[in-house]
C-alpha positions as CSV (number, residue, x, y, z in Angstrom):
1,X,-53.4,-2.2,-25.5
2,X,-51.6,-4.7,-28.1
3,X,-53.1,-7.7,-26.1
4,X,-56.7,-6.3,-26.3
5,X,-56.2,-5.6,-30.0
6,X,-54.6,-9.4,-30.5
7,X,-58.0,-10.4,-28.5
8,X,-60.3,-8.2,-30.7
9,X,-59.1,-10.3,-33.9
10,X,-59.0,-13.8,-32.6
11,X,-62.8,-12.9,-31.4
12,X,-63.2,-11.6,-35.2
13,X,-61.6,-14.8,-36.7
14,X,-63.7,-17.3,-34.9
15,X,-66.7,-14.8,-35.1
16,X,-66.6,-14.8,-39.2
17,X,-65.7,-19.2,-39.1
18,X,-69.1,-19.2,-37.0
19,X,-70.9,-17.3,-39.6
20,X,-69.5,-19.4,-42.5
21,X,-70.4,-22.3,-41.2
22,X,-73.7,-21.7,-40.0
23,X,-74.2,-20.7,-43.9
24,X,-73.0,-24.1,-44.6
25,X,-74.3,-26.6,-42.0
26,X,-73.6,-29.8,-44.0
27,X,-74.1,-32.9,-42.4
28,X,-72.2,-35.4,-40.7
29,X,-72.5,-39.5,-39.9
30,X,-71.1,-41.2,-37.3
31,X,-71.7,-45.4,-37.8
32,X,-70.0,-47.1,-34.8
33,X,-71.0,-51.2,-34.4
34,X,-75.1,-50.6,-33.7
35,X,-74.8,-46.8,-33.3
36,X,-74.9,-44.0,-35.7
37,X,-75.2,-40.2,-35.9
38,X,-76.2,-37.7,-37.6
39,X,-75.3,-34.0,-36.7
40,X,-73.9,-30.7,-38.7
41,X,-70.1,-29.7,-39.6
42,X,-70.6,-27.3,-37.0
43,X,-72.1,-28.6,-34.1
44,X,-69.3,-31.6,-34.4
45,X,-66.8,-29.3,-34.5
46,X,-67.9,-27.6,-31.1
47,X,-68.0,-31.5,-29.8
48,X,-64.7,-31.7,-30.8
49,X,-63.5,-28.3,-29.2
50,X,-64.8,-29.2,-25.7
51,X,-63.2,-32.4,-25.7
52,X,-60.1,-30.8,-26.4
53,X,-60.1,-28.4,-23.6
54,X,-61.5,-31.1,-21.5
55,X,-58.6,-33.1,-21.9
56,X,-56.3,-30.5,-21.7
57,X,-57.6,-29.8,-18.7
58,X,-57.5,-32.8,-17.3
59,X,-53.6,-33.2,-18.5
60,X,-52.4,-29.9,-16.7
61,X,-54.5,-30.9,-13.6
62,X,-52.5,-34.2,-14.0
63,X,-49.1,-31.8,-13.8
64,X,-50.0,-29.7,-11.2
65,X,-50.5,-32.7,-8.7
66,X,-47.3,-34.7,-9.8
67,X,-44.7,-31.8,-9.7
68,X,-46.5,-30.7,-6.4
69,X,-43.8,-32.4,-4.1
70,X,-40.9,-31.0,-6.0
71,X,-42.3,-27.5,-5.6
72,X,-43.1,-28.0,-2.2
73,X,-39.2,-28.8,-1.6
74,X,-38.0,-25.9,-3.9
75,X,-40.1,-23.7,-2.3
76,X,-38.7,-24.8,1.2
77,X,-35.2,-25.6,0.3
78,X,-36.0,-21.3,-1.6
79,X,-36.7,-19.9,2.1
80,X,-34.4,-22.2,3.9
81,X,-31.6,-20.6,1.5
82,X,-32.8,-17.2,1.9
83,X,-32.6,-17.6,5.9
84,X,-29.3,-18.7,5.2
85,X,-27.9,-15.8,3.7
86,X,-29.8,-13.7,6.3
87,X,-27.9,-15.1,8.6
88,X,-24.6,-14.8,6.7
89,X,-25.2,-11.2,6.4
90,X,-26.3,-10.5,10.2
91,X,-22.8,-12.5,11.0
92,X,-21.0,-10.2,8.8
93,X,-22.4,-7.4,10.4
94,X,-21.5,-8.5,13.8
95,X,-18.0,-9.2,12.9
96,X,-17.5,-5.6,11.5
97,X,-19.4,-4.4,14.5
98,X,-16.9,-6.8,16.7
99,X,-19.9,-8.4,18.3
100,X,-18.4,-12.2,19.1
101,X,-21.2,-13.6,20.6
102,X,-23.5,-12.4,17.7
103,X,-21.1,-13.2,15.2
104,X,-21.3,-16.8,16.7
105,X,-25.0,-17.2,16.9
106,X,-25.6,-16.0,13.2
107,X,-22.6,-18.7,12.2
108,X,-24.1,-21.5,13.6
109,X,-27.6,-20.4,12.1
110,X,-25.8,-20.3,8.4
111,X,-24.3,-23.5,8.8
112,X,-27.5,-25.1,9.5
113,X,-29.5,-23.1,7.4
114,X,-27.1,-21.6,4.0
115,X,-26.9,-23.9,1.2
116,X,-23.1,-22.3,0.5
117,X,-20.2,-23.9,2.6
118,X,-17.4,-21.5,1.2
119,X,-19.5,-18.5,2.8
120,X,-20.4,-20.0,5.6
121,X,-16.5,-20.8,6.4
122,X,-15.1,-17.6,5.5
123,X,-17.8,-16.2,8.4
124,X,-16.5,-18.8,10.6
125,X,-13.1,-18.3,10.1
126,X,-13.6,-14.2,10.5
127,X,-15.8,-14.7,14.1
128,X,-13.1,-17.4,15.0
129,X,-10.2,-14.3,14.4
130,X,-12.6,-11.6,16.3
131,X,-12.8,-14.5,19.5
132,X,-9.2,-14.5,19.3
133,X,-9.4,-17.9,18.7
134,X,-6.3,-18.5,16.0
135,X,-5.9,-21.6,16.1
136,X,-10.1,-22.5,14.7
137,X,-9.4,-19.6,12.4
138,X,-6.2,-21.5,10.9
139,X,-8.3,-24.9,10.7
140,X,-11.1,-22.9,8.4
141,X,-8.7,-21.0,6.3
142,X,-6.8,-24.5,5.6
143,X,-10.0,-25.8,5.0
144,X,-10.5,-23.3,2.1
145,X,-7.8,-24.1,0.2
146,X,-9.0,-27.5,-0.7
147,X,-11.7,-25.5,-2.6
148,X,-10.3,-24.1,-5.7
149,X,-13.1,-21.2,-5.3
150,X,-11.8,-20.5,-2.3
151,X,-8.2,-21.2,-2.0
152,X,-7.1,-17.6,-2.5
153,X,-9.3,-16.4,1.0
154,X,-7.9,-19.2,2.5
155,X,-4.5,-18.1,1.7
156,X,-5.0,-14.1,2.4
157,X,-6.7,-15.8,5.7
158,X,-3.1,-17.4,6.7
159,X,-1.3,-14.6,4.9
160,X,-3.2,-12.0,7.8
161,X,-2.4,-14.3,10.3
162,X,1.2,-14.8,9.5
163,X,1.5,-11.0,9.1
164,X,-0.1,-10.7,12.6
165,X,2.5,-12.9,14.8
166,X,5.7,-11.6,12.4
167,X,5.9,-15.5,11.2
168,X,7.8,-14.2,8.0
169,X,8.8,-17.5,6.3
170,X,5.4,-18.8,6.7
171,X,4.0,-15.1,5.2
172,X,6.5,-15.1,2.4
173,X,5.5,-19.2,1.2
174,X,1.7,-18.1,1.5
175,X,1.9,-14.8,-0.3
176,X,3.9,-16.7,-3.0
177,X,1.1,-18.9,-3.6
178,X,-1.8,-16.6,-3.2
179,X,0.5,-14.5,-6.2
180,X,0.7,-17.4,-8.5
181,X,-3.3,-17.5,-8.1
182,X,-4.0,-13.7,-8.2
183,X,-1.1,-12.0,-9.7
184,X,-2.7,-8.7,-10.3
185,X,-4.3,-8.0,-7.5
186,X,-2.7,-5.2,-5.6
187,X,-2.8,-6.2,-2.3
188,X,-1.1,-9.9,-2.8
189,X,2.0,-7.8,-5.3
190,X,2.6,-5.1,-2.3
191,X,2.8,-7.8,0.4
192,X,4.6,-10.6,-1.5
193,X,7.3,-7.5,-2.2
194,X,7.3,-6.4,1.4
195,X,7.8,-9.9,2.4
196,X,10.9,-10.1,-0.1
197,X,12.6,-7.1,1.1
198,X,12.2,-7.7,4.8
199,X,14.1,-11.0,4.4
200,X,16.8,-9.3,2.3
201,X,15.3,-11.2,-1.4
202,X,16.4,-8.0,-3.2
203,X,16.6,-9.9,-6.8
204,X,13.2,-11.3,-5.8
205,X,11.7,-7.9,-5.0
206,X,13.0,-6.7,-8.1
207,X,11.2,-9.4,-10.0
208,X,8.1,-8.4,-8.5
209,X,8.5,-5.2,-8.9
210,X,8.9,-5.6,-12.6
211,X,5.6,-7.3,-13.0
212,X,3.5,-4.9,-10.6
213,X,4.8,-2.1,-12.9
214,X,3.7,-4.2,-16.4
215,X,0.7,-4.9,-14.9
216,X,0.0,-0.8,-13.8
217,X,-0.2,-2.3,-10.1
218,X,2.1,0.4,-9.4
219,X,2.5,4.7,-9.9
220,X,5.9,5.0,-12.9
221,X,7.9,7.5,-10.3
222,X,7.3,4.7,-7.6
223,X,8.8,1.7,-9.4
224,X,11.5,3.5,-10.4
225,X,12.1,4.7,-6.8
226,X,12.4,1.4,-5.4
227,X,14.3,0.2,-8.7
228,X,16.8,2.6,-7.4
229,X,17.4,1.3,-4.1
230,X,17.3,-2.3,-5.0
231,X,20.2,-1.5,-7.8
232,X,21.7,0.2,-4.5
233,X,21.5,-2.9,-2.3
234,X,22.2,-5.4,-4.8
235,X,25.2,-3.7,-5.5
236,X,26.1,-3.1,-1.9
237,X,25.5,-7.5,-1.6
238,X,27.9,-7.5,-4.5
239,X,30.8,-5.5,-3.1
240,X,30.7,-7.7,0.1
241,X,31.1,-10.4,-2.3
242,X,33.6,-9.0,-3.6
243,X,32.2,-8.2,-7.4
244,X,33.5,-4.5,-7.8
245,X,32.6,-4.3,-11.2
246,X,29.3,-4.9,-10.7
247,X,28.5,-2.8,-7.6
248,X,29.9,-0.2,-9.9
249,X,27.2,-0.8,-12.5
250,X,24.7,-0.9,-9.8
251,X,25.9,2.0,-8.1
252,X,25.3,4.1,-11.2
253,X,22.4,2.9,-12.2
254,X,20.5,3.3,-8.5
255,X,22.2,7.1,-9.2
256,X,20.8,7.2,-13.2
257,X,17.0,5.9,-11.6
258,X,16.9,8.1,-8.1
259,X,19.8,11.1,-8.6
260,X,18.3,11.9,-4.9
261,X,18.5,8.6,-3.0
262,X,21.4,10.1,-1.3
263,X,23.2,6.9,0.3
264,X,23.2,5.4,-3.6
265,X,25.3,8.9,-4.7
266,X,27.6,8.9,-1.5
267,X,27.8,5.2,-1.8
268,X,29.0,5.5,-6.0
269,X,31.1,8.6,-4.7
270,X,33.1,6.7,-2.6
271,X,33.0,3.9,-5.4
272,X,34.7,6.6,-7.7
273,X,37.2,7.6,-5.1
274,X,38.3,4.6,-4.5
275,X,39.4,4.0,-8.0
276,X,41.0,7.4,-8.6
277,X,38.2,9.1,-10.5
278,X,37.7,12.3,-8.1
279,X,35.9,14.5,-10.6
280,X,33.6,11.5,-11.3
281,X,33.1,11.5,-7.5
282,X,32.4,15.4,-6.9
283,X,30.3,15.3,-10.2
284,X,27.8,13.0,-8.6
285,X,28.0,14.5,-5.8
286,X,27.2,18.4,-6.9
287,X,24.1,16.4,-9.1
288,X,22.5,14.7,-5.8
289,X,23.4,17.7,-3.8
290,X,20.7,20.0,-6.0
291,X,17.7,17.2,-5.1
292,X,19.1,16.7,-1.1
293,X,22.1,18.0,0.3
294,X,23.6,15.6,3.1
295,X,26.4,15.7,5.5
296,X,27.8,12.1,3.5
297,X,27.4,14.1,0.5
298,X,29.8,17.1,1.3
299,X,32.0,14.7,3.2
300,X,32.5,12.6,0.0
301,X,32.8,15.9,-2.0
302,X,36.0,17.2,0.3
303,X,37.5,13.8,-0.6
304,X,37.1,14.2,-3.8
305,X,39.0,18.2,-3.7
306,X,43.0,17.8,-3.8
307,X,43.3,20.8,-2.6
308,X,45.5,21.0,1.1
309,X,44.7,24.5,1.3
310,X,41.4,25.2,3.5
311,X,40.8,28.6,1.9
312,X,40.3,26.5,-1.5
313,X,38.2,24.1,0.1
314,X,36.1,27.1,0.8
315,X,35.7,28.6,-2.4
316,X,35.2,24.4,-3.8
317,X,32.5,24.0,-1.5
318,X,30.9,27.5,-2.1
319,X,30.4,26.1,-6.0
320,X,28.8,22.9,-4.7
321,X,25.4,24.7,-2.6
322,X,25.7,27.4,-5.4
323,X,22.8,25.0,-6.8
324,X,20.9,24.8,-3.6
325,X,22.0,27.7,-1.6
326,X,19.1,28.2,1.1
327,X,19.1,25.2,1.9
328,X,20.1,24.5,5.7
329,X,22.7,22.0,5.0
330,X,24.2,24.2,2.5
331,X,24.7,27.1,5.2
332,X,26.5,24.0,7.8
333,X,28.6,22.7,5.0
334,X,29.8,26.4,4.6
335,X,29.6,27.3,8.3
336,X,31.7,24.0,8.9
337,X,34.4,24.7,6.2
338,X,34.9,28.6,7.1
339,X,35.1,27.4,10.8
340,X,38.3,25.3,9.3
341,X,39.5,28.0,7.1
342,X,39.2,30.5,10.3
343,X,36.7,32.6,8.3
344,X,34.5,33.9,11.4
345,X,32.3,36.3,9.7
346,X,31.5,34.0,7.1
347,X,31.4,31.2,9.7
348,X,29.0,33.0,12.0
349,X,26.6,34.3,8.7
350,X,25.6,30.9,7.9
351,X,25.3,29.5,10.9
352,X,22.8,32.6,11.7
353,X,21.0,31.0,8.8
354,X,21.1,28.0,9.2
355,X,19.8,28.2,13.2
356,X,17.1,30.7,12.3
357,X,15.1,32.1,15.3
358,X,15.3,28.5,16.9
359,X,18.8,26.5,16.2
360,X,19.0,23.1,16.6
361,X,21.6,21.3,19.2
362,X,24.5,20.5,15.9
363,X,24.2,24.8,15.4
364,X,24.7,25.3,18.9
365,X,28.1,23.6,18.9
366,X,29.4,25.1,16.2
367,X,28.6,28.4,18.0
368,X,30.3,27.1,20.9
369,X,33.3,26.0,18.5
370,X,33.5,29.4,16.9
371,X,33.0,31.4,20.4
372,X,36.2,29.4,21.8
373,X,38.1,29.5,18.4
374,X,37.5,33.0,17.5
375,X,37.4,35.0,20.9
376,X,38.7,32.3,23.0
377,X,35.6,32.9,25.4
378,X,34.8,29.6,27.2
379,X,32.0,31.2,29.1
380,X,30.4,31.8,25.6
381,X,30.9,28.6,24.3
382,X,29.5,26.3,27.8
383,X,26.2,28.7,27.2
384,X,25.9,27.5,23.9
385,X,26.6,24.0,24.9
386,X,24.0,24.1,27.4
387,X,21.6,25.4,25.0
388,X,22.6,22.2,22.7
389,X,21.4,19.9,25.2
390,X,17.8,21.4,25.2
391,X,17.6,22.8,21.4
392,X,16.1,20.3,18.6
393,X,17.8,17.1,17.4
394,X,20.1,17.4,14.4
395,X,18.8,16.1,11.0
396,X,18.6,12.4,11.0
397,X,17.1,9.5,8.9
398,X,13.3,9.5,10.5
399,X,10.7,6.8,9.0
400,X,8.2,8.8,7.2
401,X,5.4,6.1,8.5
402,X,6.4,5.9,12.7
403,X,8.7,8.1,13.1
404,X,11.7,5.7,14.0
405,X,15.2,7.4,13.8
406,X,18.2,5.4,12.9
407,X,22.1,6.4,12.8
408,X,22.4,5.1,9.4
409,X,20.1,4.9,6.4
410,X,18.4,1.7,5.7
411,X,15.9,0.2,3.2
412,X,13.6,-1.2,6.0
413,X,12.4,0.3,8.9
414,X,13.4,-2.2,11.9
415,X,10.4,-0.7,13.9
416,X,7.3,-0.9,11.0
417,X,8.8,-2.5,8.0
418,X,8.3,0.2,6.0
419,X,10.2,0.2,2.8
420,X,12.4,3.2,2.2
421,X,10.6,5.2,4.2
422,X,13.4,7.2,5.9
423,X,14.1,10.6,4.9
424,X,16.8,13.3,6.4
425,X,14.9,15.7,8.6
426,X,14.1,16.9,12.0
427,X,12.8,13.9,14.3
428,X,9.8,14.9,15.6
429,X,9.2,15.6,19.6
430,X,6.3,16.3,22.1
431,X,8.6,18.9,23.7
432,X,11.6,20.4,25.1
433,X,13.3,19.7,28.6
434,X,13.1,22.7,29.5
435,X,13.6,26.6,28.4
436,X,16.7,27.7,27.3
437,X,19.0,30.4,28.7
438,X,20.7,31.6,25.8
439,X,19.9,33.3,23.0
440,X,16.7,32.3,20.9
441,X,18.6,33.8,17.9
442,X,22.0,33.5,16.7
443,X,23.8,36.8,16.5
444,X,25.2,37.9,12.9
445,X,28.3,39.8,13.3
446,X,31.4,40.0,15.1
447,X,30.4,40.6,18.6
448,X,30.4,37.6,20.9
449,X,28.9,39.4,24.0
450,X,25.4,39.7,22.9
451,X,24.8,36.2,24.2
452,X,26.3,36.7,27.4
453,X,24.4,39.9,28.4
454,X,21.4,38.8,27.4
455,X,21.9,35.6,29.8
456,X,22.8,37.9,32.6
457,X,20.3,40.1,31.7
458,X,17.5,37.5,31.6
């Protein structure tokens, strides 16, 4: 509509000039050498229109043929490119879709056709890994890196690899550079810190770890987490160097940062013991023992009682689960000390509880303990050690991520390098050896024949 109305007035303009100057035709002589002529304002003015179009004609004709070749080759060079990246896009394709010999076909077509070298290696190098064939995808990754635009795929290329054939110093020096190039990216921060705790770099990690958690790479509660265990195992490499005052600091700050990384508080427990300070000791203890009671826990927390008598042990312990009562190792530590103080009924209440309708193998042997100590009925006690040997596992430090059990707590998993990933629970099993013959549920009260009849019974 605006173009019509701009079309409409030009048309008007030259319409009205027309007018006017047929109103004043005027006259006009030309005198060249021998020649002259004679002609209006208006018709010379149309003479010199035409020419004017004529010639401009005749210069954009002029264009059209000279730039010719260089469209030609745009044009080509245009659909060549877009062939390319056709191909590129087919090979990436194929490599999700693990097709090698596709994968290889559309990579030879883009590095004939695509105009774009750092594409076409990085498809190269991925077919290359899909074949299997490490050592061409090494040579194209290397390549990469003499390309600044590409020297960071070139080094998560290697990185990958080095990941993938446990090659650790050759995955730490790569992630290292790929985190001087990319420093917030989330991926390059987790593995470089990975890298630094699997070899034991625990001032490194915390370094790291510091600049994930400026950056926001990282949740708050998980940096402080694994703030809390490096304090812990720096402090631990300090007291084998023999720096006590520092594995003290560290000791309490890994408690301060994580009150429930239980080997930190056993760990600064012991640390308090072992100068003199027992109510420092049983103070930590009683505030990790709320978050996650532990055997190491109590055990540090008798240490810390001067008591000789048993029957004060008792009523010591009884104010340490007062916090976390229902808790199952709250019911063993007070099953375990009333064995010691030769309090049966209280001994065989909490085990009751703490065994449920299914106790685990460490339950059964305290039954067995308590059948032989309080009735003196060995019968009793081999049933329940026969039922230990088929019952659940004990509590132990399982990896959260496969499942690997381990004696002692540690900050890496040996099996998946996971990084404190262990946690004090159940391990996991497909199933039992085979069905028990004594009691599914553990009696509460004085009478230790209940398990025996219903054996004979059964």
């Amino acid at each position: 509509m605006g173009r019509s109305i701009r079309y409409a007035i030009v048309f008007t303009i030259l319409a009205l000039l027309a007018i006017w100057l047929a109103d004043r035709p005027g006259t006009v002589t030309l005198r060249w050498q021998s020649y002259q002529i004679d002609t209006s304002v208006g018709v010379l003015i149309a003479a010199v229109a035409i020419v004017a179009v004529v010639v401009a004609l005749a210069y954009r004709s002029w264009l059209f043929i000279r730039s010719a070749p260089s469209r030609l080759r745009r044009t080509l060079r245009e659909r060549r490119r877009r062939r390319g990246y056709q191909a590129l896009s087919a090979g990436m394709v194929a490599v999700a879709a693990g097709d090698v010999d596709e994968a290889r076909r559309q990579s030879r077509r883009a590095e004939v056709l695509a105009e774009d070298p750092p594409l076409t290696m990085l498809l190269q190098a991925q077919t290359a890994q899909l074949a299997g064939d490490e050592q061409a995808a090494n040579k194209f990754f290397i390549a990469m890196l003499e390309r600044p635009e590409m020297a960071f795929l070139g080094l998560r290329g290697l990185l990958t690899q080095a990941l993938r054939t446990r090659d650790r110093p050759a995955a730490l020096e790569f992630a290292r550079r790929a985190y001087r190039l990319q420093p917030r990216s989330t991926w390059v921060a987790g593995s470089l810190f990975d890298l630094q705790v699997g070899t034991g770099q625990w001032a490194d990690a915390e370094a790291t770890l510091d600049e994930s958690a400026r950056a926001h790479l990282i949740d708050a509660n998980i940096a402080r987490r694994r703030r809390a265990v490096l304090e812990y195992m720096r402090g631990r490499e300090a007291e084998t160097g023999g720096a006590s005052d520092e594995a003290l600091r560290r000791a309490r700050k890994a408690n301060d940062l994580s009150p429930e990384l239980v080997p930190a508080a056993a760990w600064l427990a012991r640390q308090w013991l072992s100068i003199g300070k027992r109510s420092r000791a049983a103070k930590t203890v009683e505030r990790t023992w709320v978050h996650a009671p532990h055997p190491d826990l109590l055990a540090a927390f008798r240490a810390s009682q001067s008591a000789t008598d048993p029957l004060q042990t008792m009523k010591a312990v009884q104010l340490l689960i007062a916090a976390n009562p229902d808790h199952r190792e709250s019911h063993l530590a007070l099953a375990e000390t009333a064995l010691d103080a030769r309090l049966w009924g209280e001994a065989r209440e909490h085990l009751g509880r703490a065994g449920g309708g299914d106790p685990p193998a460490g339950v059964c042997r305290l039954m067995a303990r308590l059948e032989e100590e309080e009735h003196g009925n060995m019968e009793a006690a081999r049933a329940w050690l026969m039922q230990a040997s088929r019952a659940d596992l004990d509590s132990a430090w399982c990896c959260r991520s496969c499942g690997n059990v381990v004696a002692a707590w540690v900050p890496v998993c040996t099996n998946c390098d996971a990084f404190d990933s262990h946690e004090w629970r159940s391990p996991l099993h497909l199933a039992r050896l085979a069905a028990p013959t004594a009691a599914t549920a553990l009696p509460v009260g004085n009478s230790s024949t209940a398990l025996l009849t219903k054996e004979a019974t059964g």
